[in-house]
C-alpha positions as CSV (number, residue, x, y, z in Angstrom):
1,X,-22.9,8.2,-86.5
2,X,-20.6,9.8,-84.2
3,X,-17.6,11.5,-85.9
4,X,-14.2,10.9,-84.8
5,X,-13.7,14.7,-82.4
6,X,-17.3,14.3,-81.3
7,X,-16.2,10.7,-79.7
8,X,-13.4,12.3,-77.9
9,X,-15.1,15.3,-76.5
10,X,-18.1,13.0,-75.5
11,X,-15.8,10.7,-73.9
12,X,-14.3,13.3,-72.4
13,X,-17.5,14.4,-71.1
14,X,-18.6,11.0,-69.4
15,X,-15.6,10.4,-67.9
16,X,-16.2,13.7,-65.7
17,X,-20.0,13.3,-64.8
18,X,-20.1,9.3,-64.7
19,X,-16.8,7.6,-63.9
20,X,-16.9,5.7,-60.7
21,X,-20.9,6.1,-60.7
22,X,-22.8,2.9,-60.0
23,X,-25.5,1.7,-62.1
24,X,-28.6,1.1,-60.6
25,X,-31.4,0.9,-63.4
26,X,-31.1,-0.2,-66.9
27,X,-34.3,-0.1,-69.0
28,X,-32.8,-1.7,-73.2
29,X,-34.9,-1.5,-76.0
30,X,-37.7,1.1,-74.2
31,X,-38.4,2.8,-77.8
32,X,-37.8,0.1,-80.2
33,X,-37.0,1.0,-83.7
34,X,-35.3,-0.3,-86.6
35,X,-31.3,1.1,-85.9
36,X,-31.3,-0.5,-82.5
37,X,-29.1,-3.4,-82.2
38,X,-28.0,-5.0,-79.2
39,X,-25.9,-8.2,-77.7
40,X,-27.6,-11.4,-77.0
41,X,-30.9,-10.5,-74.7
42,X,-31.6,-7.0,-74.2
43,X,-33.7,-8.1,-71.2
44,X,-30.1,-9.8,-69.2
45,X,-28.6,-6.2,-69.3
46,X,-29.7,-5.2,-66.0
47,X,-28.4,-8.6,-64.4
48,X,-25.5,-8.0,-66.0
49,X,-24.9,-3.8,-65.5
50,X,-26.9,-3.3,-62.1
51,X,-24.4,-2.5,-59.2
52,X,-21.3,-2.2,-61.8
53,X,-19.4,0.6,-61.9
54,X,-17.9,2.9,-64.8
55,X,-14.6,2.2,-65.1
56,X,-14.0,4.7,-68.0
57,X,-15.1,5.9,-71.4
58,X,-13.0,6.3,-74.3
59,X,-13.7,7.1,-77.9
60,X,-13.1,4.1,-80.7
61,X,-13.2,6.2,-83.9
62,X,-16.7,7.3,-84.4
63,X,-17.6,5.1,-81.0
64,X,-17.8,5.8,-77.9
65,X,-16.8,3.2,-75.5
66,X,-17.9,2.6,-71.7
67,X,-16.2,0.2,-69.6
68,X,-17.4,-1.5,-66.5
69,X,-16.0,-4.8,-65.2
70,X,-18.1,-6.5,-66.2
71,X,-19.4,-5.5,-69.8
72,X,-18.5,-2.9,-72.2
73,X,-21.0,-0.8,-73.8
74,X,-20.1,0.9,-77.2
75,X,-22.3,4.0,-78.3
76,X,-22.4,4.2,-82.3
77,X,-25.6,6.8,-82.5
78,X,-26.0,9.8,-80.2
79,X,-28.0,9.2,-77.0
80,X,-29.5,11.3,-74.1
81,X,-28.1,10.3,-71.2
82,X,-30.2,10.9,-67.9
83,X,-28.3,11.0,-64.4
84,X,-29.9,11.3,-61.3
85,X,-28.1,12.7,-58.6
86,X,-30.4,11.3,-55.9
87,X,-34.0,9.4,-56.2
88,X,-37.1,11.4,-55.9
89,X,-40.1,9.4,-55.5
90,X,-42.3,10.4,-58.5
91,X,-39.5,9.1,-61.0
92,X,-39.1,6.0,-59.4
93,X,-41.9,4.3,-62.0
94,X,-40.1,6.6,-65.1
95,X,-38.4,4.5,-67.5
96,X,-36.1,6.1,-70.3
């Protein structure tokens, strides 16, 4: 679990590399494993996320919490995080 001044620094953190971003590619549930959990169907998250943009993170105790207007997605474990600055045409079939 995320401790309560690592939620704020990483909050602090995404809110300077992805706030405003738009998302264009969500892949839920890729590694499956026991300590995932998710919201209703993992397989409607990229109806529901693709072409959103971050509105904001903000920590929730040990949470982290990013908001789009559309959905809010609320980190509990750490994660990497992979941000591509522009496409390059060999990642394009790279799912993480």
């Amino acid at each position: 679990m995320i401790e309560i001044p690592e939620a704020i620094v990483l909050s602090e953190q995404l809110n300077g590399a992805i706030k405003g971003k738009v998302i264009t590619d969500v892949v839920a549930g890729y590694s499956p494993h026991k300590f995932a959990f998710f919201y209703g169907d993992p397989q409607n998250y990229a109806s529901l996320l693709v072409g959103e943009a971050i509105c904001e993170a903000s920590p929730r105790g040990g949470l982290v919490e990013i908001r789009t207007p559309k959905a809010r997605l609320v980190l509990v474990m750490e994660l990497i995080l992979v941000i591509f600055h522009q496409t390059v045409s060999y990642l394009k079939n790279i799912s993480f």
